[in-house]
N, CA, C and O of each residue as an XYZ file, in Angstrom:
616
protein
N     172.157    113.786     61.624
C     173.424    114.053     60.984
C     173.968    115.399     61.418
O     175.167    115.626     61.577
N     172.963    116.297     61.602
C     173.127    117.720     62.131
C     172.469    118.112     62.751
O     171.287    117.805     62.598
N     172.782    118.841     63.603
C     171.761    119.749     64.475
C     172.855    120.818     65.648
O     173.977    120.652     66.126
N     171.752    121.979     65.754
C     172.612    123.261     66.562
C     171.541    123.728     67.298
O     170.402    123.948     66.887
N     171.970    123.861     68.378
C     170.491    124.377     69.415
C     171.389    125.566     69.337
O     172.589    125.833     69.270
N     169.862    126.328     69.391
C     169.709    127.978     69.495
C     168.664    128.571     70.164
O     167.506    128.164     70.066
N     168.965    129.407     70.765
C     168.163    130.530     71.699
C     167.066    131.207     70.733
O     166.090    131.798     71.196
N     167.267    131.095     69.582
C     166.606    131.982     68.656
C     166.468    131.474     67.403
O     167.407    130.723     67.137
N     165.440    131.615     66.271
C     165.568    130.677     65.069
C     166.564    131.798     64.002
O     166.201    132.007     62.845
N     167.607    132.335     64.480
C     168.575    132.988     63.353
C     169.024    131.972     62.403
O     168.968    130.818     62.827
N     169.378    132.112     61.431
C     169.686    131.368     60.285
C     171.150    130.641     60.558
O     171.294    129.465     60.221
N     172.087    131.278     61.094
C     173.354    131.182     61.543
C     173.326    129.540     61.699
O     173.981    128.688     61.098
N     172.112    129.384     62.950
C     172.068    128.361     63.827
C     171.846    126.646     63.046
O     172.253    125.508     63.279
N     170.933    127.340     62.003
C     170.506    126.631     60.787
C     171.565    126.134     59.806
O     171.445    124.993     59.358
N     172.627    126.926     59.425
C     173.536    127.112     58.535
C     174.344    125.959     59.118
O     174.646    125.061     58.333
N     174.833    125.833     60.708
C     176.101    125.001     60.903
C     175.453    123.909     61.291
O     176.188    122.927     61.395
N     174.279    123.729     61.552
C     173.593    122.194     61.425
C     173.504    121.636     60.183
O     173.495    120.405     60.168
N     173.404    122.453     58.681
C     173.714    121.789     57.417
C     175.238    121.511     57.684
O     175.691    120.367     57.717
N     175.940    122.561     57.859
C     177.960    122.419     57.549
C     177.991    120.980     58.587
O     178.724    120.134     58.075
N     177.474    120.581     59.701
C     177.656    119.477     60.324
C     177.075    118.206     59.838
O     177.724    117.182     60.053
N     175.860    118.116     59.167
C     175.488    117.360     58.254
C     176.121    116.664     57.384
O     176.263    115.456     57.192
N     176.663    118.076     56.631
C     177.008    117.811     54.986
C     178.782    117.207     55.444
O     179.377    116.342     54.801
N     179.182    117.717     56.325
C     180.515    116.920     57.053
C     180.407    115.490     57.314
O     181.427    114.920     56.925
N     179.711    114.847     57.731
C     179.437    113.604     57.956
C     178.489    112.837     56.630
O     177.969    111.789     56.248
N     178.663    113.816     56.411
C     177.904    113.030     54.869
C     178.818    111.511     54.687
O     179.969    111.409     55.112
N     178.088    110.386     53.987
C     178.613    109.310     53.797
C     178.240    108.807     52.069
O     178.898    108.056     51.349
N     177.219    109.383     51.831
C     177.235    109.094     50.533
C     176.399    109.778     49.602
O     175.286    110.275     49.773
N     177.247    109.708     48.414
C     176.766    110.861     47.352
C     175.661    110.723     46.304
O     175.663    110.789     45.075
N     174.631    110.488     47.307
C     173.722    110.084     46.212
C     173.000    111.472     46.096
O     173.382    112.266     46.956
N     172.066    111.941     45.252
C     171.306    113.440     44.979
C     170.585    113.443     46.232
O     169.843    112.512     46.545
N     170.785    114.491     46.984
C     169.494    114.828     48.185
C     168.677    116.026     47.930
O     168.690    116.919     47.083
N     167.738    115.639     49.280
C     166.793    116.715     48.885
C     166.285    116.965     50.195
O     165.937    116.280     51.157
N     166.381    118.527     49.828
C     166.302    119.127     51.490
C     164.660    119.480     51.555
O     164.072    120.184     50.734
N     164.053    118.817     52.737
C     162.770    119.208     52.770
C     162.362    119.783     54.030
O     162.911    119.245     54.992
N     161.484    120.809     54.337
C     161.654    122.065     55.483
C     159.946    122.293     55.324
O     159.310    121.615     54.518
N     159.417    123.133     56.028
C     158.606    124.119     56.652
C     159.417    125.570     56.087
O     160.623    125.818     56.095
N     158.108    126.518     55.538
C     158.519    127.467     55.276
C     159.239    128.591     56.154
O     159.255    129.786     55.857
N     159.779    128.071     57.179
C     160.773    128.665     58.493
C     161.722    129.920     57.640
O     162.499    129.437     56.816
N     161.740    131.242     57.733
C     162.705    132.468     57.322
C     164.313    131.524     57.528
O     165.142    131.544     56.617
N     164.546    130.800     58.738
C     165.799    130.632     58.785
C     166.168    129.645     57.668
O     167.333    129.724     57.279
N     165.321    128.661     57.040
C     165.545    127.631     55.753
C     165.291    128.615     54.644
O     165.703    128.000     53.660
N     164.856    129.782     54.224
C     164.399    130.571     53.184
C     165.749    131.605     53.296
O     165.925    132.348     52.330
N     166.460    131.665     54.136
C     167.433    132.665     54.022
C     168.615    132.682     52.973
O     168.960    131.593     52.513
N     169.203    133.724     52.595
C     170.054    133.770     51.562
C     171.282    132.515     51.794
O     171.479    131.677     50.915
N     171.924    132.522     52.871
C     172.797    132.223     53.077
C     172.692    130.591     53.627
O     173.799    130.322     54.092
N     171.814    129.456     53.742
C     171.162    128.586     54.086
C     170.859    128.069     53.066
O     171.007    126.846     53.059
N     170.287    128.750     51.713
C     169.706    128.604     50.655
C     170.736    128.397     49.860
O     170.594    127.531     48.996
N     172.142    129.194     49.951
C     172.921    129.648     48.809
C     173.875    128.058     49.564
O     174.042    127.199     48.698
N     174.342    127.740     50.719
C     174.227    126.624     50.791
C     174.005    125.216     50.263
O     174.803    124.280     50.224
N     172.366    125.297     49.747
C     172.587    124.042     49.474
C     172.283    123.659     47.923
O     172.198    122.589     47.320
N     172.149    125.154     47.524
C     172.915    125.194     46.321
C     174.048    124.939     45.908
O     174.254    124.434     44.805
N     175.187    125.334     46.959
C     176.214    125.214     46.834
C     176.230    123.254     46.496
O     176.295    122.694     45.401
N     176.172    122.816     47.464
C     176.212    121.241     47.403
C     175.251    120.247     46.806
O     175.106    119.074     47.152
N     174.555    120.964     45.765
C     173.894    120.330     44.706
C     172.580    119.549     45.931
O     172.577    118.333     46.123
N     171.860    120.224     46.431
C     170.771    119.624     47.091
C     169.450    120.050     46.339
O     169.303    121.141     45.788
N     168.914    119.476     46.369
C     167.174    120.072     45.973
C     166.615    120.469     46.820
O     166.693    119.899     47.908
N     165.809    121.638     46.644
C     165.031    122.147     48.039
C     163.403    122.181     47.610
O     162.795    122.769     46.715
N     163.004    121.283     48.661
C     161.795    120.725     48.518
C     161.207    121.992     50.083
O     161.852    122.130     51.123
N     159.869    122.713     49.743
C     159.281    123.216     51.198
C     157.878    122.862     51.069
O     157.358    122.724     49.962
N     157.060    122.667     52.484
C     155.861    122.248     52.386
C     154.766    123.830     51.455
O     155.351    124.822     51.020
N     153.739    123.711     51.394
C     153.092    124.516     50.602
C     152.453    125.530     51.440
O     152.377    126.659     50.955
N     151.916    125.304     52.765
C     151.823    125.828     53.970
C     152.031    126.127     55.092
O     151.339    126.786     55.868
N     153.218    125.544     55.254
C     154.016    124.663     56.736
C     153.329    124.617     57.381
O     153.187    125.303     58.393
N     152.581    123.636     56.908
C     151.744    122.597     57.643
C     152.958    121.424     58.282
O     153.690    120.811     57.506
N     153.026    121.244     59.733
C     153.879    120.348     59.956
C     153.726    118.523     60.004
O     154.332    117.604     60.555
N     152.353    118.690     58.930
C     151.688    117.374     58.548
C     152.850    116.891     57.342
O     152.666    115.802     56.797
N     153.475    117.331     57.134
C     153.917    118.020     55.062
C     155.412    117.130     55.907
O     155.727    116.086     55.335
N     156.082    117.426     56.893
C     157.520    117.240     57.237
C     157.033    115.572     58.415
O     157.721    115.086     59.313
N     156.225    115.301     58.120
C     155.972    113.957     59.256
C     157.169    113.233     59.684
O     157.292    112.933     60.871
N     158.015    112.942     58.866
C     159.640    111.996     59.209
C     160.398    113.053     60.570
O     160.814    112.764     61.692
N     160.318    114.268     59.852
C     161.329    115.276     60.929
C     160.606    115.514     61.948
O     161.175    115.592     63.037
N     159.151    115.694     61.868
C     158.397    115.770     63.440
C     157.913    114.905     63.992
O     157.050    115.106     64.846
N     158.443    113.380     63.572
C     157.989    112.474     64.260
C     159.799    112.258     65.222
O     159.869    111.842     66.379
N     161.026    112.657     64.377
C     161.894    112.428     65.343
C     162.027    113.433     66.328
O     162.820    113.460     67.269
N     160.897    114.509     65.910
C     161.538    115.934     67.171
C     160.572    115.533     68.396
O     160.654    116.076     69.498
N     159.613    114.483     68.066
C     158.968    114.076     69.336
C     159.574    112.799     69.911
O     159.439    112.603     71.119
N     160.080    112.114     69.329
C     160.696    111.234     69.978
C     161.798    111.731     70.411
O     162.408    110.736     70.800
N     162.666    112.931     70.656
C     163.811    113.690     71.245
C     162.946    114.368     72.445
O     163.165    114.016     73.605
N     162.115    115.191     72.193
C     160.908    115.403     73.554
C     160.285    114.507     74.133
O     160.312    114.523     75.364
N     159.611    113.559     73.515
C     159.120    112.565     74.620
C     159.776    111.248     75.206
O     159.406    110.707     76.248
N     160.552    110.917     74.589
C     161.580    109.561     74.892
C     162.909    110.282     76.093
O     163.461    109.869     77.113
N     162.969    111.403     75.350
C     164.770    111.628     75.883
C     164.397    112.903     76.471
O     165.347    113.678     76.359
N     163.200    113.549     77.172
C     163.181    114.742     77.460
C     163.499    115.946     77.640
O     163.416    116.540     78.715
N     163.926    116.441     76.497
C     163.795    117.705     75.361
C     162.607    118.173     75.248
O     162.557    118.992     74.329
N     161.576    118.012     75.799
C     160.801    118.849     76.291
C     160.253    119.706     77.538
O     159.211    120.346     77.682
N     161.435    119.455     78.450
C     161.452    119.759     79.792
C     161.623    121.071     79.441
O     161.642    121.521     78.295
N     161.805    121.935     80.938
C     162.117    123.570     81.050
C     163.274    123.415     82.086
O     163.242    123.246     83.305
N     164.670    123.566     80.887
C     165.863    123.631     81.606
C     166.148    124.825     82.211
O     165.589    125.890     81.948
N     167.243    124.612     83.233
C     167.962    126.406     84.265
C     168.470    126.918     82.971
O     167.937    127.908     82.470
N     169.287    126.422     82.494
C     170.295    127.459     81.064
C     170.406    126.899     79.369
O     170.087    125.784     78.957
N     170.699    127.512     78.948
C     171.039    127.090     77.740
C     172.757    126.004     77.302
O     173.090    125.503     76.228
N     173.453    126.001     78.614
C     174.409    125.421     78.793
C     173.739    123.619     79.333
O     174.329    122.540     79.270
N     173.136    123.755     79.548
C     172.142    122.354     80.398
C     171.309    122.063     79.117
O     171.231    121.002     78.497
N     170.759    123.147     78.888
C     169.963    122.349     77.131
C     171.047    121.878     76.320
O     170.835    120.786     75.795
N     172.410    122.542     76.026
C     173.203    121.926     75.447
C     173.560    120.270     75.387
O     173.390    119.396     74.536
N     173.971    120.296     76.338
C     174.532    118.820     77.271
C     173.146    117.989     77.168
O     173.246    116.872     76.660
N     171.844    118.418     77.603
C     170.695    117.291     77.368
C     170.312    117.071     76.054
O     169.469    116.294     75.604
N     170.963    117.770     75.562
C     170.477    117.741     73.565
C     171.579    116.688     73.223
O     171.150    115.595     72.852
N     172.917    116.845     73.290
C     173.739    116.619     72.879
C     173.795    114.893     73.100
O     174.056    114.021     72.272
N     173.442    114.778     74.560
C     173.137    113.791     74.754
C     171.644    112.716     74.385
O     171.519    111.581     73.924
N     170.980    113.449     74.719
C     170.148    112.368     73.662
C     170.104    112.231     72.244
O     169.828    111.160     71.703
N     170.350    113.211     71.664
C     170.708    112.763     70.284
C     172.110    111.306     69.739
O     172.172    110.466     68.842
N     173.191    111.816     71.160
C     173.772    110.203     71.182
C     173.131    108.897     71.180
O     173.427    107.903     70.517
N     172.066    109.089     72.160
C     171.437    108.036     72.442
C     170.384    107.702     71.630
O     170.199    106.487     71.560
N     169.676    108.350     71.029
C     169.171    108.569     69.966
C     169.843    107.652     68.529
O     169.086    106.783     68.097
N     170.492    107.733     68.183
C     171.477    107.611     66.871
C     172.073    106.229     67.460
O     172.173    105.344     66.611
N     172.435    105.932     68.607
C     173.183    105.055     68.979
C     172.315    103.735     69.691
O     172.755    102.589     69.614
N     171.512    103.939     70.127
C     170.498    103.191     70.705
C     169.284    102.646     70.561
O     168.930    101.616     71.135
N     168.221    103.663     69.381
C     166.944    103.663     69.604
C     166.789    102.958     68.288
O     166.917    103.676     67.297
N     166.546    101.733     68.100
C     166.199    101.225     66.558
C     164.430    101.743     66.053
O     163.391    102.058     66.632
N     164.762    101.634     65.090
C     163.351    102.553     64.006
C     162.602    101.315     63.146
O     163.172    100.944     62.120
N     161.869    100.938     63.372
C     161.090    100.408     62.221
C     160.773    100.747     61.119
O     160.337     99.871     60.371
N     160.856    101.843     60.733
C     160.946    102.557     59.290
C     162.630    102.320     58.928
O     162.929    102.765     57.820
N     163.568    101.798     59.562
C     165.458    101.389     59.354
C     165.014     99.917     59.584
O     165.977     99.476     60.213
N     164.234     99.016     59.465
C     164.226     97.591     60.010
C     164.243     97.280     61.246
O     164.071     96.113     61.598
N     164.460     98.302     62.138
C     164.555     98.248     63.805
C     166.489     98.215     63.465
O     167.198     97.353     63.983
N     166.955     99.125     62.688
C     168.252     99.520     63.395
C     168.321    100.754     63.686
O     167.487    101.621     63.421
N     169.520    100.889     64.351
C     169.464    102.091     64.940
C     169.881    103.051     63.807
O     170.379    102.576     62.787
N     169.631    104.913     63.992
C     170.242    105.813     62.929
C     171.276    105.285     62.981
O     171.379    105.316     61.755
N     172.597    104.586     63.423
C     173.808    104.701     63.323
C     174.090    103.449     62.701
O     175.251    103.335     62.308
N     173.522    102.728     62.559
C     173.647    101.219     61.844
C     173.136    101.555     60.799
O     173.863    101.201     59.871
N     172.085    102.156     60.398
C     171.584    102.248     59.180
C     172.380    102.995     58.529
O     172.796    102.642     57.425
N     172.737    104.170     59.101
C     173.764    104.992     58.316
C     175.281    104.375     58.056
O     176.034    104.972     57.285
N     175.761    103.004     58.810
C     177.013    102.724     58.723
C     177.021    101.568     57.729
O     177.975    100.790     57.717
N     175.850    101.410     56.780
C     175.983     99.892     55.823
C     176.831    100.412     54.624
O     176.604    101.486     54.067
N     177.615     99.738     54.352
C     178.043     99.776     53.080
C     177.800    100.237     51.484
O     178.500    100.734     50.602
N     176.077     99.680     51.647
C     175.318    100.366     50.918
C     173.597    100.301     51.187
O     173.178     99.372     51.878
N     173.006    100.910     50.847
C     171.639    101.647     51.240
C     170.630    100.564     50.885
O     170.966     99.709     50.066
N     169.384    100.533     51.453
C     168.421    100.048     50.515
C     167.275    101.124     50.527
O     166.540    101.434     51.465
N     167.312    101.628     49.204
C     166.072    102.580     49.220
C     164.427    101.866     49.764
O     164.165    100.769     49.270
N     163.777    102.244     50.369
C     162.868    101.837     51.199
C     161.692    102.740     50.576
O     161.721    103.954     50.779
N     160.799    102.241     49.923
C     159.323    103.089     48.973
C     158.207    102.788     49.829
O     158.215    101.627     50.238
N     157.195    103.545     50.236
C     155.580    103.245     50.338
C     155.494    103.277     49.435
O     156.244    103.664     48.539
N     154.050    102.662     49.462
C     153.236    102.127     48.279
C     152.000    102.785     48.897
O     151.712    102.779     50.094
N     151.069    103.555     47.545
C     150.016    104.487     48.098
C     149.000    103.428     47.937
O     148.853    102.540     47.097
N     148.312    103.800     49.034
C     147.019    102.768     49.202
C     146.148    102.831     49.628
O     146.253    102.669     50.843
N     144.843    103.057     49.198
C     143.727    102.934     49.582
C     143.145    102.695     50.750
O     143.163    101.498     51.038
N     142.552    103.497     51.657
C     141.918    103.115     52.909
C     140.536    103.392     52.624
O     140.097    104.536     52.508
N     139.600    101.963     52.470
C     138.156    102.728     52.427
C     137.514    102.797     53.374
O     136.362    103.230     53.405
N     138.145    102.385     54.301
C     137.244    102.506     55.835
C     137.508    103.966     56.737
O     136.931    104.356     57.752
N     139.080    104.869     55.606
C     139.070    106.142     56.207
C     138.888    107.121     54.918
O     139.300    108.281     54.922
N     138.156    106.457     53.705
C     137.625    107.394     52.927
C     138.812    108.416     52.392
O     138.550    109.592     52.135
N     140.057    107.897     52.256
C     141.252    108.215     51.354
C     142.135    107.650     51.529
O     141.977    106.508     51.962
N     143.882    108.280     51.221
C     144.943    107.343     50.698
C     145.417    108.229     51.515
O     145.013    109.312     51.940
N     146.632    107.390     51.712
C     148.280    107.738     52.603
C     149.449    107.650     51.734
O     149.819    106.791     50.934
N     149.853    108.591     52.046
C     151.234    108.556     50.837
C     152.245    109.065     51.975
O     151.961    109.874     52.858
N     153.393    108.476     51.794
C     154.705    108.728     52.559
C     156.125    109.044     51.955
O     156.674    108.217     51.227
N     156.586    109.989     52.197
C     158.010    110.354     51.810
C     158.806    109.279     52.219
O     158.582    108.869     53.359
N     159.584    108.781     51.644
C     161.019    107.784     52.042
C     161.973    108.880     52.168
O     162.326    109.703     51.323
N     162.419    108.691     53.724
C     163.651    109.480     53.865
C     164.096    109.408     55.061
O     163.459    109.345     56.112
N     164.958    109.417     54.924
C     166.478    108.695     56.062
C     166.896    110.062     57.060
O     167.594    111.007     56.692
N     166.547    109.965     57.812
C     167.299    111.164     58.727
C     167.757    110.804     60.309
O     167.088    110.483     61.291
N     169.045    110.982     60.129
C     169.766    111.361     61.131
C     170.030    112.848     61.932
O     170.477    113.753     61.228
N     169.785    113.123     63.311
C     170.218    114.150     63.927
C     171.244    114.003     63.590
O     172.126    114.789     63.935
C-alpha cells in the first residue's frame, strides 16, 4: 500500500510510506500497525501519525524479525523473486527497480494466504473476508504455531 526507499532509515522516509498507505486506504475498518522496534517506527512524528488516524501500534518485544513473519516474508519475495537484492550503480536505478517490482508484485504475483489472488485483487473486492489461523498443535515438533492474519500490500 506504501513504501519509500531510502538511503538511510530516517523517519521522514517512514512517515510518507504511511501518508502513501493511509492515501490509498480502501476501507475503514480499525488497523493495527505492527513493526520491529526500528527508531524510525518509534519516532515522534511516525508515532504521532498513527495516532493521528486512529491505528493501534502493535511492536515485537525484541525485534526479533520472527515476531513480523507476514512483512518479512514479502521483503523476501521483493529480493528473491523480483531482485531487490542485487547491488545497484545508484539510488535512481534502485528507485525504478523497486518501483517496479512492487508493480509486479501487487499486480501479478497471487498469494495463497489471498486464495492465490493477487495484492491487487484482494485489495479491490468489495468486501473482505477476514481470514483466522487456528492454533494447533504439532507433536512431532514439540509445540504450536500461531499466526497473525494480516493483509499487506506494498
Amino acid at each position: 500500500m506504501g513504501y519509500c526507499l531510502s538511503d538511510s532509515l530516517a523517519a521522514t522516509s517512514t512517515i510518507k510510506a504511511l501518508q502513501m498507505a493511509l492515501s490509498r486506504r480502501k476501507y475503514k475498518t480499525r488497523l493495527i500497525h505492527h513493526s520491529d522496534r526500528g527508531l524510525q517506527y518509534c519516532s515522534a512524528g511516525y508515532v504521532g501519525l498513527l495516532i493521528k488516524n486512529d491505528i493501534d501500534i502493535s511492536m515485537t518485544q525484541d525485534g526479533n524479525p520472527y515476531d513480523n513473519a507476514v512483512a518479512e516474508r514479502v521483503n523476501g519475495i521483493l529480493k528473491d523473486e523480483f531482485g531487490l537484492d542485487e547491488v545497484l550503480p545508484d539510488i535512481k536505478q534502485a528507485q525504478k527497480q523497486t518501483d517496479q517490482a512492487i508493480l509486479l508484485h501487487n499486480s501479478q504475483r497471487p498469494h495463497l494466504s489471498c486464495g492465490m489472488l493477487t495484492p491487487n485483487q484482494m485489495h479491490n473486492q468489495s468486501s473482505l473476508k477476514i481470514k483466522t489461523w487456528a492454533k494447533k498443535n504439532h507433536k512431532n515438533m514439540g509445540g504450536s504455531c500461531d499466526f497473525l492474519p494480516l493483509l499487506q500490500h506494498l
